[in-house]
C-alpha beads as a LAMMPS data file, in Angstrom:
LAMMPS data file: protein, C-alpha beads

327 atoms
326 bonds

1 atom types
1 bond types

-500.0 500.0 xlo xhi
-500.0 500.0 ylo yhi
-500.0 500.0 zlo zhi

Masses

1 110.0

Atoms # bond

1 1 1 357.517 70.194 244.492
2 1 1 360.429 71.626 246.401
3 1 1 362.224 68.343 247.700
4 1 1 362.680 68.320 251.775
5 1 1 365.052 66.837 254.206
6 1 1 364.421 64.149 256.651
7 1 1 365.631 65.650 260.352
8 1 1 367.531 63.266 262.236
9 1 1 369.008 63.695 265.567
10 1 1 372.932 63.100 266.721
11 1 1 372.440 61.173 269.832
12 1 1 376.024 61.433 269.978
13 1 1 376.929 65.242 272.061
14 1 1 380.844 64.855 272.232
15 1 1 381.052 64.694 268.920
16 1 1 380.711 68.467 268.480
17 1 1 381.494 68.775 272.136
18 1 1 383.782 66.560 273.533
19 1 1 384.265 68.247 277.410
20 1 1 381.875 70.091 278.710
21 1 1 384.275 72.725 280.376
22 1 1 386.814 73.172 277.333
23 1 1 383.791 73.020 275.026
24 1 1 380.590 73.146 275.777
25 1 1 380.895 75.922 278.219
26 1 1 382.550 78.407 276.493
27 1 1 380.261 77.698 273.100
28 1 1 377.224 78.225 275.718
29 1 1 378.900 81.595 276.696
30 1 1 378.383 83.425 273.139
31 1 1 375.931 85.622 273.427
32 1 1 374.786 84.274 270.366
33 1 1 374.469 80.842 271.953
34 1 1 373.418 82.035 274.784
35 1 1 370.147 83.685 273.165
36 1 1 369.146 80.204 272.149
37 1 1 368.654 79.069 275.551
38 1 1 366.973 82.720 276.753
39 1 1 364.248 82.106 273.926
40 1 1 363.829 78.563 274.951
41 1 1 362.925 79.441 278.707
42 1 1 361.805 82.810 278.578
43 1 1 363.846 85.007 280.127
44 1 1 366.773 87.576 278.391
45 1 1 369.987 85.985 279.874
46 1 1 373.708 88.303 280.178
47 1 1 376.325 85.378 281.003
48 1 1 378.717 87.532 283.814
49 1 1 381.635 84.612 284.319
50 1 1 382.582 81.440 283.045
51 1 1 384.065 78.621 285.665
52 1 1 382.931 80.997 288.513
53 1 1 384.090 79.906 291.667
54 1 1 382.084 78.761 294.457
55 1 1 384.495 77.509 297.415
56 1 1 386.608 74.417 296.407
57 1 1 384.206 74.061 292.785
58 1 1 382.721 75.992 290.042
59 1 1 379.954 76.930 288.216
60 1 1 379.908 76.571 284.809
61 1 1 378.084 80.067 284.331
62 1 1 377.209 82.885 286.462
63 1 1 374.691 85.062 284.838
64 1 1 372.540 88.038 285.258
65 1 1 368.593 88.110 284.452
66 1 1 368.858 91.373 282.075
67 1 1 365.502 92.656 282.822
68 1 1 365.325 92.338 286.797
69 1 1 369.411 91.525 287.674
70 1 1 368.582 88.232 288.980
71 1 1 371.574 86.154 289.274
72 1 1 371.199 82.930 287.132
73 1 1 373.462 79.534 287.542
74 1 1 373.812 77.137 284.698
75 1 1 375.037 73.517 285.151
76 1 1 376.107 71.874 281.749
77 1 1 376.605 67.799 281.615
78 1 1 376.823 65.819 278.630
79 1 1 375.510 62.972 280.341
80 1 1 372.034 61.961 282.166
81 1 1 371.406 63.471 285.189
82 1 1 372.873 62.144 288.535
83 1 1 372.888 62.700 291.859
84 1 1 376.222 64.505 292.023
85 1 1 375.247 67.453 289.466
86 1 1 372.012 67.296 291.672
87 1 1 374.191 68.253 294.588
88 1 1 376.547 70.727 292.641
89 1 1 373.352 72.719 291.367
90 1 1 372.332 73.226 295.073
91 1 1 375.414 74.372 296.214
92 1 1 376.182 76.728 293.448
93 1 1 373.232 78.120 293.611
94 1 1 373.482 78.497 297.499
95 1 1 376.965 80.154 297.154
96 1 1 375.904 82.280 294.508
97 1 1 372.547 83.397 295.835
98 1 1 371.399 82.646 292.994
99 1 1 367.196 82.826 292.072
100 1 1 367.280 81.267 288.791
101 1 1 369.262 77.764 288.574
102 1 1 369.504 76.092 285.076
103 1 1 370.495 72.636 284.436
104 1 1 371.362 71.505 281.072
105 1 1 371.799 67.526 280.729
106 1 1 371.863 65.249 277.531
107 1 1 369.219 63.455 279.035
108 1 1 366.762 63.873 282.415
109 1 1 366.151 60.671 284.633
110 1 1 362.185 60.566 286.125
111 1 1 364.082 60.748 289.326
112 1 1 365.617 63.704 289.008
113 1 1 362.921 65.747 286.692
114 1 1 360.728 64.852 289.941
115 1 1 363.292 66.377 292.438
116 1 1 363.084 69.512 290.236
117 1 1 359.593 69.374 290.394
118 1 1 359.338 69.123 294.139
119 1 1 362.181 71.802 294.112
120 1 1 359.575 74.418 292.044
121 1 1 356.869 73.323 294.270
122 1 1 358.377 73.872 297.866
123 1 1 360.839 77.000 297.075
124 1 1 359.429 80.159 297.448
125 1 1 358.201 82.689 294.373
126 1 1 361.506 84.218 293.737
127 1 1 363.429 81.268 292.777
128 1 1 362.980 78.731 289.937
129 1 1 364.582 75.852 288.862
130 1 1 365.039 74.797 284.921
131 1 1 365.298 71.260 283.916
132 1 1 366.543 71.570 280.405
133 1 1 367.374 68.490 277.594
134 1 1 370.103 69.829 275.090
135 1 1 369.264 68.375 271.467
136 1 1 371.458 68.369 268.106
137 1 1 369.727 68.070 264.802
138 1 1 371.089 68.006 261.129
139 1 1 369.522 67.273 257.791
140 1 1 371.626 65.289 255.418
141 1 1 374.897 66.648 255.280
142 1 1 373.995 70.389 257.350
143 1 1 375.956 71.557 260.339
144 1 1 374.349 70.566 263.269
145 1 1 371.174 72.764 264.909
146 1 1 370.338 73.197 268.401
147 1 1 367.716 72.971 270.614
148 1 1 366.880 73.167 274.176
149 1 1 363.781 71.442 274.722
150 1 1 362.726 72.394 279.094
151 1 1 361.721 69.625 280.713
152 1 1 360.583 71.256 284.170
153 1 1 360.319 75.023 284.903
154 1 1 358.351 76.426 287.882
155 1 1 354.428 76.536 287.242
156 1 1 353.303 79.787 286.401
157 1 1 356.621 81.341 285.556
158 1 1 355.400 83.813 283.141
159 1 1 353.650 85.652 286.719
160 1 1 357.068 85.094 288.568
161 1 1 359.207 86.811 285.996
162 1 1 356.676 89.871 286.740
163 1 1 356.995 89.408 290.607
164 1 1 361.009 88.467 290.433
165 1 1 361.547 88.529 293.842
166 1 1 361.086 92.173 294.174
167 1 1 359.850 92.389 297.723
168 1 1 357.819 95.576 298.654
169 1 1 360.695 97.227 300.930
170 1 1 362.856 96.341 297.298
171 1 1 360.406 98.333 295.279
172 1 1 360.204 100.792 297.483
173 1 1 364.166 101.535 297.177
174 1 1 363.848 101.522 293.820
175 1 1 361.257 103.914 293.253
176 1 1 363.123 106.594 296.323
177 1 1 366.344 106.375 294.412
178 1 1 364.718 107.161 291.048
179 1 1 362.636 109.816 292.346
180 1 1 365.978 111.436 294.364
181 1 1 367.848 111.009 291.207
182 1 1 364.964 113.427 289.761
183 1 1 365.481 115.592 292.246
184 1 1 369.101 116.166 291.757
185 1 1 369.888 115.732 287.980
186 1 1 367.287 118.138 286.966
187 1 1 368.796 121.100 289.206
188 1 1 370.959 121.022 285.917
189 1 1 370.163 123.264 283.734
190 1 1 371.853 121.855 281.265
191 1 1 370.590 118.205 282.169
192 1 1 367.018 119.576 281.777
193 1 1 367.790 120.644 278.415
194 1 1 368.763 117.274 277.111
195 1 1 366.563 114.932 278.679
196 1 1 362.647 115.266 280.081
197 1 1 361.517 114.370 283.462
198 1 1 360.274 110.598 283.947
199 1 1 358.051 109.459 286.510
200 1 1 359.616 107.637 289.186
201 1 1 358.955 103.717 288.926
202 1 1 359.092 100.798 290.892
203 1 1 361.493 99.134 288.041
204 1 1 365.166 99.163 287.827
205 1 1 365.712 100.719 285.084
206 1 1 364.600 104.178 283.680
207 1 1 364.570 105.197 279.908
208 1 1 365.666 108.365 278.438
209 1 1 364.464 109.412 275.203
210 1 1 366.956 110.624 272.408
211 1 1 364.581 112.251 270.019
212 1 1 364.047 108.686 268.053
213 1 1 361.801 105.431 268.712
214 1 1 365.204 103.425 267.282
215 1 1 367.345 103.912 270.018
216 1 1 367.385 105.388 273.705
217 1 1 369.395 105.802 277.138
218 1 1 368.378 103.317 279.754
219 1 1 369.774 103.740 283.180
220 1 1 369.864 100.639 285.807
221 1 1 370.270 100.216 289.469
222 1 1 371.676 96.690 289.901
223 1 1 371.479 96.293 293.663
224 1 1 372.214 92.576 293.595
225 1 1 375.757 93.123 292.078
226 1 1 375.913 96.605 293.262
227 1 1 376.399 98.074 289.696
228 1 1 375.084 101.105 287.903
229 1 1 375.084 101.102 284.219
230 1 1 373.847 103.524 281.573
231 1 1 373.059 102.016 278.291
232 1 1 372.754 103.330 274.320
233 1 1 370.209 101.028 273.381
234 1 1 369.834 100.215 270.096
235 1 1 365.715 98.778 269.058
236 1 1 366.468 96.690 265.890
237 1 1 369.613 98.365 263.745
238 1 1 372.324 96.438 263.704
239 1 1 374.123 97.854 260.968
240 1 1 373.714 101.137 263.451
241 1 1 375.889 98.761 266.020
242 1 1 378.258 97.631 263.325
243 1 1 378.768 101.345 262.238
244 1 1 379.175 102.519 265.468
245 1 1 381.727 99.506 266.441
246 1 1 384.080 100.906 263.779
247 1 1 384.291 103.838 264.946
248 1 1 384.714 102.733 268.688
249 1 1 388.004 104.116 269.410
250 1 1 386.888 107.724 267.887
251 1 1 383.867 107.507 270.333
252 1 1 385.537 106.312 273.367
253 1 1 388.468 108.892 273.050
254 1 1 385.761 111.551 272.196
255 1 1 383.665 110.710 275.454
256 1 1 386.290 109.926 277.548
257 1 1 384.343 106.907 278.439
258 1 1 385.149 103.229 278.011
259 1 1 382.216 101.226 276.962
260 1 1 381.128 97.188 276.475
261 1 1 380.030 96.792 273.831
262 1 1 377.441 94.034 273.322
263 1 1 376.166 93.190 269.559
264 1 1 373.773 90.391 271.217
265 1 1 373.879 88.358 268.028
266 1 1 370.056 85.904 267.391
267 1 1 368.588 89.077 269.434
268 1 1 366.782 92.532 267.666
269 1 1 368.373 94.477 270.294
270 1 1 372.039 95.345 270.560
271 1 1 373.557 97.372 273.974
272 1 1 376.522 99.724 274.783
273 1 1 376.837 100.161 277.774
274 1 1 379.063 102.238 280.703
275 1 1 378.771 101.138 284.415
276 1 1 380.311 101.714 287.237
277 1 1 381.409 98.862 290.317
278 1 1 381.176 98.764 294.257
279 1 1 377.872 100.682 294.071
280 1 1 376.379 101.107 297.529
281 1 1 372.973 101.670 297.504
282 1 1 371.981 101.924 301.328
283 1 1 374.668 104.490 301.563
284 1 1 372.972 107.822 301.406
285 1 1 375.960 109.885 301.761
286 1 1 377.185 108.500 298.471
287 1 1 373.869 108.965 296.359
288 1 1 374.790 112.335 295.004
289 1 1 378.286 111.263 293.612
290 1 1 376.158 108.290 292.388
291 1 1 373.381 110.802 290.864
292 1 1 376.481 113.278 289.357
293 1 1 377.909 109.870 287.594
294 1 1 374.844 108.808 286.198
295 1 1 373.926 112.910 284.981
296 1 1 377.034 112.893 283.618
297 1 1 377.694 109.697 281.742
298 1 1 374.400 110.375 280.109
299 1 1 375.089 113.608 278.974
300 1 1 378.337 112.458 277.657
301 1 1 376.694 109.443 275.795
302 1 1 373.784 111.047 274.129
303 1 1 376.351 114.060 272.683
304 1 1 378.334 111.570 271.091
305 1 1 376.120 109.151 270.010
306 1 1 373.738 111.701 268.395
307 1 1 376.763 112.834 266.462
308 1 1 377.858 109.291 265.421
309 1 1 373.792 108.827 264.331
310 1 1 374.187 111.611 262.687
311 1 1 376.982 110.487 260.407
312 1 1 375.614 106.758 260.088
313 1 1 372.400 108.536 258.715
314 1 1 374.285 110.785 256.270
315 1 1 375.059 107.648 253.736
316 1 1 373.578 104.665 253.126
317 1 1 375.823 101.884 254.824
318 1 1 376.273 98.503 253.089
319 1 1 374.718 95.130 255.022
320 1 1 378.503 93.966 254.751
321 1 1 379.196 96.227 257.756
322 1 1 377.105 93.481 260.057
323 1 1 380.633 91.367 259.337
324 1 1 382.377 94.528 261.537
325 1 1 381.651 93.259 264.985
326 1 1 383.376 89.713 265.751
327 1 1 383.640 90.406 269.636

Bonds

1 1 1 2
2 1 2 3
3 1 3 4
4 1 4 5
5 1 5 6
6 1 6 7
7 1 7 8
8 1 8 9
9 1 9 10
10 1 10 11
11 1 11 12
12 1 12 13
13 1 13 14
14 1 14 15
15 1 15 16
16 1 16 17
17 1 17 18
18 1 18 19
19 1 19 20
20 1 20 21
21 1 21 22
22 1 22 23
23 1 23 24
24 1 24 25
25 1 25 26
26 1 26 27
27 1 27 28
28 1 28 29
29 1 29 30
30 1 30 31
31 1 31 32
32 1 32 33
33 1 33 34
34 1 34 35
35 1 35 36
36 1 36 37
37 1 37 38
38 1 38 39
39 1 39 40
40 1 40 41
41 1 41 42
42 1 42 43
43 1 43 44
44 1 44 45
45 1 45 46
46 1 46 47
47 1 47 48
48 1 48 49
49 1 49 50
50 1 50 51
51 1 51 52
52 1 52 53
53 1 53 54
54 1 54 55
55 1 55 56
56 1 56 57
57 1 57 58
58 1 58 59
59 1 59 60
60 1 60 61
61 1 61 62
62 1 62 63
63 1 63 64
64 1 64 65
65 1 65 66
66 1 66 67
67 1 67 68
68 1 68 69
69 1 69 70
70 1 70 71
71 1 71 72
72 1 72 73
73 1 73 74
74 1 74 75
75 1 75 76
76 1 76 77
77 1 77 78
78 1 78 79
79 1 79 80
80 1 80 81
81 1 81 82
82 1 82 83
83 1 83 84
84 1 84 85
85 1 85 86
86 1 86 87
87 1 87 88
88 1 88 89
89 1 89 90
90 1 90 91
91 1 91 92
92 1 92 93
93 1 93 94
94 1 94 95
95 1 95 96
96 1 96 97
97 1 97 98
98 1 98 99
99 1 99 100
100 1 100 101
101 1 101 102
102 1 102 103
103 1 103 104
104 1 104 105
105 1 105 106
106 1 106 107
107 1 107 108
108 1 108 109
109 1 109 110
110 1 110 111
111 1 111 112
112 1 112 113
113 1 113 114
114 1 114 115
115 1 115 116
116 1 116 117
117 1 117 118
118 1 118 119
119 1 119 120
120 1 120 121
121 1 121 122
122 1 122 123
123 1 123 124
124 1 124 125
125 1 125 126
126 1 126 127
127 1 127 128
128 1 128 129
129 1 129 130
130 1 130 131
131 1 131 132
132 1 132 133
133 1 133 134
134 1 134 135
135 1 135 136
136 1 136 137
137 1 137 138
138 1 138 139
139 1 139 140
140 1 140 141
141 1 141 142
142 1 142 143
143 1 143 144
144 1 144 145
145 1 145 146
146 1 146 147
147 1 147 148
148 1 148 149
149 1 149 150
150 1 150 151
151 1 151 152
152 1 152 153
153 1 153 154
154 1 154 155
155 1 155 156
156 1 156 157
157 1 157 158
158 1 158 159
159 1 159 160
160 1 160 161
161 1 161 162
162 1 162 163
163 1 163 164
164 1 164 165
165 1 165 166
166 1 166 167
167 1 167 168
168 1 168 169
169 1 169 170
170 1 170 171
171 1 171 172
172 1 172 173
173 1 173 174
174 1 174 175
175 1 175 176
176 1 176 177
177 1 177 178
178 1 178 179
179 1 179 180
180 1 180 181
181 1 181 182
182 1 182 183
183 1 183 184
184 1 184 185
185 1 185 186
186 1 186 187
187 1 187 188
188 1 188 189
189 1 189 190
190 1 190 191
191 1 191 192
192 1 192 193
193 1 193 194
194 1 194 195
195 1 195 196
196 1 196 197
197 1 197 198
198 1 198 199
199 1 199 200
200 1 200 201
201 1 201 202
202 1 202 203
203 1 203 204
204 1 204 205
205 1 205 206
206 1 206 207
207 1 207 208
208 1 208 209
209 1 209 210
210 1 210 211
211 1 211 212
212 1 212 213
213 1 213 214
214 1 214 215
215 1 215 216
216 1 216 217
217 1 217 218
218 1 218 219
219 1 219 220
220 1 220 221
221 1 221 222
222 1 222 223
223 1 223 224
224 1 224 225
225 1 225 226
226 1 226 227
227 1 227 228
228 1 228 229
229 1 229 230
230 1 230 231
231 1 231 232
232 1 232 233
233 1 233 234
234 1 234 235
235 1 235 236
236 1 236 237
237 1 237 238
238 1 238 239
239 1 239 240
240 1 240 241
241 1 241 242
242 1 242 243
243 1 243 244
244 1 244 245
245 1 245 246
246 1 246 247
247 1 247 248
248 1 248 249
249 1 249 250
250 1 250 251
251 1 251 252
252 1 252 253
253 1 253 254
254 1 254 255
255 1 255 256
256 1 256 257
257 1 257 258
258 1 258 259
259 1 259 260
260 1 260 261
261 1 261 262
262 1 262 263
263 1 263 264
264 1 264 265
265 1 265 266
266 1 266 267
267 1 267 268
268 1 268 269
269 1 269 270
270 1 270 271
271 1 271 272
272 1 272 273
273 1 273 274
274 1 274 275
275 1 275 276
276 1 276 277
277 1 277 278
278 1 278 279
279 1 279 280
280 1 280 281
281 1 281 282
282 1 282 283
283 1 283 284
284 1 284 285
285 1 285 286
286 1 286 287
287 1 287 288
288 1 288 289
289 1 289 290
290 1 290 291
291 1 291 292
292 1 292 293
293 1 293 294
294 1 294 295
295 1 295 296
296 1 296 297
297 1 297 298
298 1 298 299
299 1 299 300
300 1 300 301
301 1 301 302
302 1 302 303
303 1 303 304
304 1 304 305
305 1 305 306
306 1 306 307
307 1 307 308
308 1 308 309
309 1 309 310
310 1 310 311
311 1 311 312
312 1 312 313
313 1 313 314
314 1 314 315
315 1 315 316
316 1 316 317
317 1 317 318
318 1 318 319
319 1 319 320
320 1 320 321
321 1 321 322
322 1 322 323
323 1 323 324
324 1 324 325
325 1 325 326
326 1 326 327
C-alpha cells in the first residue's frame, strides 16, 4: 500500500506572511493566487489595483468581476475579525461602489460572521458580501497549501451572479449598443468578410468566431469602468499562449497594437487583450469612433493572430515553452 501523509494545519499565518500589505497582498494579487480564491467563491476574479485608494485609506484590492465588470473589494487581515476592518470594508466598498466586498481574516468571530449575515440579508440583490477564513496546510515536510474555506456568502448567490445587478434600463443599453455596433461594422465590406453577424444580446460581451472552437474574439462594453476591450481568447492551450508570448514583440509591432497579456495561471483559459480608456457610453455622438475602434482592432487582431496560429500549428512545440511566460 502506497504510504500517505497526515495533513496538519500551520495555525501560524506570518510565518509565510508576515504583513499583510508587503506580503500577503501582493501574493493575493497573482493571478495565479488569485484563481484560488475565484474557485473558492464562485465567481472569475481580474485584480485591477493593489493599495487602491479610497480618501485618507486603502483597499487592499480593487477588482473587476470578469464575466459582468462588477467591481469587487478585498480586505486581507491576518488576524480575527474586529470591528475596525468591519468599518474599513464598509467604507471601501462605499468609495469604490463596489457590489462584491470580500473579507479575508485568519479567523471569523460569531459576531462578526452574524453582521455579514444581516449585511446579505438587508442589502439589495446586486451586492454580496464574502466572509472568507484563509487556511495553510502542509504534509510532513511540503510547502505549504492554501485554502479559502467561505464562511458567509449571500443566500442564493449562484441566481445573483445571473441577475448581477443588471437592471432592465442596463440591459437595455447593452443590447442598443450591440445591435448599433451591427449596424455600423457590417457596412464594411471588408468587416463582413471576416466576421458573421451575431445577434444582439443583453450581455456585455459579444463573441466572434475565428474559424476554430480553441480560440475566439470577444468584445466587452465595461460601462462601470468605462472601458472597451477586445480579447484573443484562448479555450484551453496554453502552450498556444506561451508560443504566442515569445513572439510578442513581432505581433505587437506587426499590429500596431499594444496588448496585456494575461496567462491566468490555475485557470484553462488564458486572455490577450486590447482596450481602450475614458469610454463614454451615454455619449451618442462618440459611438461611431467607438464602433470604428472596436471594427478595427478586431480586424487587426484576428489577421495577426491567425498568422501566428498558423505558425504555432506548423511544428509541434515542446511543453517546456509553458516556462516562457513569467509575467
Amino acid at each position: 500500500m502506497t504510504k500517505l501523509g497526515r495533513l496538519e494545519e500551520i495555525q501560524d499565518l506570518r510565518g509565510v506572511w508576515a504583513d499583510e500589505a508587503r506580503y500577503l497582498t501582493p501574493w493575493l494579487a497573482q493571478d495565479e493566487n488569485i484563481a484560488i480564491l475565484s474557485d473558492a467563491i464562485g465567481i472569475d476574479i481580474t485584480v485591477d489595483e493593489t493599495e487602491s485608494p479610497v480618501g485618507d485609506f486603502s483597499a487592499d484590492i480593487l477588482a473587476t468581476e470578469t464575466v459582468t465588470g462588477r467591481k469587487i473589494i478585498i480586505e486581507n487581515q491576518l488576524e480575527s475579525t474586529d470591528h475596525e476592518h468591519l468599518g474599513k470594508l464598509i467604507t471601501y466598498a462605499s468609495g469604490k461602489s463596489a457590489d462584491v466586498v470580500i473579507w479575508i481574516v485568519k479567523r471569523a468571530r460569531e459576531e462578526h460572521r452574524s453582521a455579514i449575515e444581516w449585511l446579505n440579508s438587508h442589502t439589495d440583490d446586486t451586492v454580496g458580501f464574502f466572509l472568507c477564513e484563509i487556511k495553510l496546510f502542509r504534509i510532513g515536510e511540503s510547502d505549504p497549501a492554501v485554502k479559502f474555506e467561505v464562511i458567509e456568502k449571500p443566500n442564493d448567490w449562484t441566481k445573483e451572479i445571473k441577475k448581477s445587478g443588471n437592471t432592465s434600463e442596463t440591459k437595455q443599453q447593452r443590447y442598443d449598443y450591440w445591435a448599433a455596433f451591427n449596424e455600423y461594422a457590417f457596412r464594411d465590406s471588408r468587416f463582413s468578410k471576416n466576421f458573421n453577424r451575431r445577434k444582439p444580446s443583453f450581455d456585455h460581451w459579444m463573441d466572434f468566431s475565428m474559424g476554430s472552437s480553441a480560440y475566439h474574439l470577444s468584445v466587452r462594453q465595461l460601462r462601470e469602468s468605462n472601458e472597451l476591450a477586445v480579447d484573443f481568447y484562448i479555450q484551453e492551450d496554453k502552450n498556444l499562449f506561451n508560443f504566442l508570448f515569445s513572439r510578442k514583440d513581432q505581433i505587437e509591432s506587426d499590429s500596431g497594437l499594444e496588448f496585456a497579456w494575461k496567462e491566468l495561471p490555475g485557470r484553462k483559459s488564458s486572455r490577450i487583450v486590447m482596450s481602450r480608456g475614458n469610454v463614454i457610453f451615454s455619449d451618442s455622438k462618440q459611438c461611431n469612433s467607438q464602433f470604428e475602434w472596436i471594427a478595427q482592432t478586431m480586424l487587426k487582431m484576428k489577421d495577426v493572430f491567425k498568422k501566428n496560429v498558423a505558425l504555432y500549428q506548423a511544428e509541434e512545440w515542446p511543453d517546456s515553452l509553458s516556462n516562457i511566460s513569467k509575467h
